[in-house]
MDAnalysis code that builds the backbone (N, CA, C; Angstrom):
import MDAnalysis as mda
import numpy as np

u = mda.Universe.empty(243, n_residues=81, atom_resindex=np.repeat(np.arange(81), 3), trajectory=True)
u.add_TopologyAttr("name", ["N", "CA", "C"] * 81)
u.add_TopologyAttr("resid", np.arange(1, 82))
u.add_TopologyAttr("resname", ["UNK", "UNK", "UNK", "UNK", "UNK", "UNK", "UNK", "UNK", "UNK", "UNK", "UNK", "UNK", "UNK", "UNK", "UNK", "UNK", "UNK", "UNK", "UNK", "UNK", "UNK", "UNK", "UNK", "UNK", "UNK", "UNK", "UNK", "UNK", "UNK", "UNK", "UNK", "UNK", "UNK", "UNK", "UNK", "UNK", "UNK", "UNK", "UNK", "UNK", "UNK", "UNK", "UNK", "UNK", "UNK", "UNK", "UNK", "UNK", "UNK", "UNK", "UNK", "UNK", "UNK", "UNK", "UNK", "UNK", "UNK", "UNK", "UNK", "UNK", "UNK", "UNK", "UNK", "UNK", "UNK", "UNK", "UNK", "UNK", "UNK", "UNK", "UNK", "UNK", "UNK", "UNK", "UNK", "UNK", "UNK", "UNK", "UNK", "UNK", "UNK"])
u.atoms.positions = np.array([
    [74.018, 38.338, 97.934],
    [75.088, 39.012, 98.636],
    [75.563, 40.251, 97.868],
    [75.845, 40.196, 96.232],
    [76.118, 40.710, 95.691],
    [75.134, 42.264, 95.966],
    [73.943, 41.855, 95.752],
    [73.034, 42.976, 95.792],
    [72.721, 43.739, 96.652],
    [73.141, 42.827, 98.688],
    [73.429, 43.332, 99.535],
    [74.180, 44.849, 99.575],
    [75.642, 44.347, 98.893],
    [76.536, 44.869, 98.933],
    [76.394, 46.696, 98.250],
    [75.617, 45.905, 96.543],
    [74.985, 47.199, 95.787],
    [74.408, 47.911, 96.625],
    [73.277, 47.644, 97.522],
    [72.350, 48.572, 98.382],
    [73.216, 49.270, 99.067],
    [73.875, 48.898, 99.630],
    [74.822, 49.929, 100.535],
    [75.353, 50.760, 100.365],
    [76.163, 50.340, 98.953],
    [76.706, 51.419, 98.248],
    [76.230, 52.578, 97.892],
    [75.083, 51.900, 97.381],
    [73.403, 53.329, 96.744],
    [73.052, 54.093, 97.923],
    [72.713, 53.289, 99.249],
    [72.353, 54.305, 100.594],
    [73.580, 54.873, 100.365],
    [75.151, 54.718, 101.030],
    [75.817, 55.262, 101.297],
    [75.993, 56.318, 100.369],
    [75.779, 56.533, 99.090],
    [76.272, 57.625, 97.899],
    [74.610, 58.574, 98.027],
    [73.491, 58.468, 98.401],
    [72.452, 58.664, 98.665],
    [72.601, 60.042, 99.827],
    [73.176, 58.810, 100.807],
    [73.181, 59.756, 102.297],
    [74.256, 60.673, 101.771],
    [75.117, 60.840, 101.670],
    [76.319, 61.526, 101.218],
    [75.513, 62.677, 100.532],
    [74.984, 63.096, 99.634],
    [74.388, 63.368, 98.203],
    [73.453, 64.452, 99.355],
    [72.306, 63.745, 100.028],
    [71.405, 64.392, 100.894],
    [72.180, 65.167, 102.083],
    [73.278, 65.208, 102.388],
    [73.918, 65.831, 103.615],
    [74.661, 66.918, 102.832],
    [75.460, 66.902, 101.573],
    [75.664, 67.919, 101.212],
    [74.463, 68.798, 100.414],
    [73.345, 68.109, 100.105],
    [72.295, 69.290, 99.622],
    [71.747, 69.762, 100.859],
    [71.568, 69.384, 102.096],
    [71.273, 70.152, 103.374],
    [72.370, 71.086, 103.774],
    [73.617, 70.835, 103.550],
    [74.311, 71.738, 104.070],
    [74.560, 73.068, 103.434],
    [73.963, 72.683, 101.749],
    [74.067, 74.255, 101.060],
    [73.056, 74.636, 101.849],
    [71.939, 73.686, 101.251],
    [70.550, 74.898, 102.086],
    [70.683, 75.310, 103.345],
    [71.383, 74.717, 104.019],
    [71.604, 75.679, 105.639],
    [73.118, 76.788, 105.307],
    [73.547, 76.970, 104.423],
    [74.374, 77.976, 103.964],
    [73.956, 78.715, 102.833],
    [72.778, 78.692, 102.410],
    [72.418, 79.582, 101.772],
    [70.843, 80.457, 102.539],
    [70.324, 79.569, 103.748],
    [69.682, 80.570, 104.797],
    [70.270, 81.251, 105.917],
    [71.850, 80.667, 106.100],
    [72.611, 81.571, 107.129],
    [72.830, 82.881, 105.962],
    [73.458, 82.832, 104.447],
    [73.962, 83.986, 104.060],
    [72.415, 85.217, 103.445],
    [71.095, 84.493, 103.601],
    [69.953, 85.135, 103.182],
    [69.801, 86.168, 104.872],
    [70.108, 85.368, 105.782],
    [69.700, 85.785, 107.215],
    [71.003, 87.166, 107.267],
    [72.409, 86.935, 106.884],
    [73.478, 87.685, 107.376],
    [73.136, 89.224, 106.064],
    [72.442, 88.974, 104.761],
    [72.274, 90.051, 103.663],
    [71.063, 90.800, 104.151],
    [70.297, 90.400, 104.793],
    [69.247, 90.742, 105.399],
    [69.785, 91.753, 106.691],
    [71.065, 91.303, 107.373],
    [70.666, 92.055, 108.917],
    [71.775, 92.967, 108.092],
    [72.744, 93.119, 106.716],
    [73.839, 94.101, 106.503],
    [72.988, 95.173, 105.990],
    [71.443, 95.013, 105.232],
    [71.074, 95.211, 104.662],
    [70.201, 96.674, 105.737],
    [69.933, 96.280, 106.726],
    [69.222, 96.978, 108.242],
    [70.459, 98.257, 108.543],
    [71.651, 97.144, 108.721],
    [72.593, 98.148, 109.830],
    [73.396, 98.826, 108.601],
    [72.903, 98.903, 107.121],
    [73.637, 99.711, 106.319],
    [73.081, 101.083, 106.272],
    [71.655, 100.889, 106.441],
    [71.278, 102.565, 106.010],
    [71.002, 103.119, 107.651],
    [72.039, 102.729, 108.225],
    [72.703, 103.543, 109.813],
    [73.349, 104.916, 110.101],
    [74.275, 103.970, 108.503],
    [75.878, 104.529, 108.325],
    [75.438, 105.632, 107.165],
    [74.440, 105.824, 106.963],
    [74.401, 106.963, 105.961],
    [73.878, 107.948, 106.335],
    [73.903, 109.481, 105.990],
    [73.408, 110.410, 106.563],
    [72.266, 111.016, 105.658],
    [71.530, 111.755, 105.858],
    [70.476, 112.074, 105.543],
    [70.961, 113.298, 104.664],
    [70.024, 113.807, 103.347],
    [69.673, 115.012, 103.074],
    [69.984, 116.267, 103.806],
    [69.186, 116.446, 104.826],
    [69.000, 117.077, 105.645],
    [70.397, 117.744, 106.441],
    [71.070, 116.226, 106.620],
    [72.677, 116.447, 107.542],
    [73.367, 117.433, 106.710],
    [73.343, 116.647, 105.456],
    [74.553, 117.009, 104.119],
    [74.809, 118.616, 104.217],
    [73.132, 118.722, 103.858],
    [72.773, 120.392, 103.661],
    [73.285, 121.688, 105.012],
    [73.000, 121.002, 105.981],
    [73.406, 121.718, 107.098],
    [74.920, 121.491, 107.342],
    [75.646, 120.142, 107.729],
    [77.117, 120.376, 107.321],
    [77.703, 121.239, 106.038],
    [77.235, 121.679, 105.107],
    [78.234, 122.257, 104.030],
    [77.819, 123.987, 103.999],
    [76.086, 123.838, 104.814],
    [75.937, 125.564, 105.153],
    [76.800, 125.826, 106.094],
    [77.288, 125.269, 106.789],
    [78.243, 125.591, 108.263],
    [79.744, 125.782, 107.408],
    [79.876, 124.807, 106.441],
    [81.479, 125.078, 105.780],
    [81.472, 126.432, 104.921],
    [80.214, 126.260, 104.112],
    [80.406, 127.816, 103.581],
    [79.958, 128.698, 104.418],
    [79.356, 128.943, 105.533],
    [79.617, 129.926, 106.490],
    [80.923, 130.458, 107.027],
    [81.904, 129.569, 107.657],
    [82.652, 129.449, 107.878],
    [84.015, 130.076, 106.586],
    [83.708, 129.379, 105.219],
    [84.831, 129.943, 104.236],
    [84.049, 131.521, 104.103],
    [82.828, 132.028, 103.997],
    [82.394, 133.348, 103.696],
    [83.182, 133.745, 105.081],
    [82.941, 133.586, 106.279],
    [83.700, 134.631, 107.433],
    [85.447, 134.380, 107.022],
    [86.133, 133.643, 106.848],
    [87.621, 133.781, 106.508],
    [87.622, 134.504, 104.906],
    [86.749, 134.311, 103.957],
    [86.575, 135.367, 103.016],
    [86.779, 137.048, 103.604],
    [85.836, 137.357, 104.088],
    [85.727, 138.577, 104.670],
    [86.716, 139.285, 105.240],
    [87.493, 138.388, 106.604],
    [88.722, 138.193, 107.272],
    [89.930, 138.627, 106.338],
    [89.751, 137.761, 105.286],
    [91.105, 138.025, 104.039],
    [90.756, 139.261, 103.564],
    [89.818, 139.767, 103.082],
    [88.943, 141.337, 102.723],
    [89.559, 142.070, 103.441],
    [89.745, 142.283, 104.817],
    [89.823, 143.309, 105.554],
    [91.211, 143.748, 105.895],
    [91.951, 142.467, 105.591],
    [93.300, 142.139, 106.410],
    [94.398, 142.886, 104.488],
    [93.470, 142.472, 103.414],
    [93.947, 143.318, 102.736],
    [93.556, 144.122, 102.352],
    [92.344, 145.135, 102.864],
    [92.346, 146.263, 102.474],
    [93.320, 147.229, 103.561],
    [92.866, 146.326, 104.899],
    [94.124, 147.419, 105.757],
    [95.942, 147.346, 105.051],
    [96.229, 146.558, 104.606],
    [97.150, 146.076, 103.953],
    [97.707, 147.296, 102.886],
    [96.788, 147.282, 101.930],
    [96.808, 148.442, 100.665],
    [96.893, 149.796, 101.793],
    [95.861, 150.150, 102.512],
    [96.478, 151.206, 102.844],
    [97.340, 151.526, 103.690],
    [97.776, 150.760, 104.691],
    [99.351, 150.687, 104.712],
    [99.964, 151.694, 104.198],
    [99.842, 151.354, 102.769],
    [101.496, 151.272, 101.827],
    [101.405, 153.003, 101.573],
])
């Protein structure tokens, strides 16, 4: 009876033991599956070479024409006076 009792105990601490080592491994292939798809939809969000270069020729285009603008607005300025 006694030994009955032992067995049960051993399955029961057994099963226990095996349900939490399945449940990491199914939480450590959901977080391999979720690093994997951040890993896809990250290089989305980034822009290329290519963008960088053409957004900042458009900004210094843009500061050279208000350069110029300021040029003119004070040379008419000086002679003015």
């Amino acid at each position: 009876m006694e030994m009955m009792l032992w067995n049960g105990v051993l399955s029961l601490c057994v099963a226990v033991i095996l349900m939490w080592i399945k449940s990491v491994n199914d939480e450590n292939k959901r977080l391999s599956i979720l690093l994997s798809k951040t890993r896809e939809e990250g290089a989305e969000k980034y822009v290329t070479k290519v963008e960088v270069h053409s957004d900042i020729n458009r900004v210094l285009d843009r500061i050279d024409r208000l350069e110029n603008k300021i040029d003119t607005f004070m040379q008419e300025h000086r002679n003015a006076k």
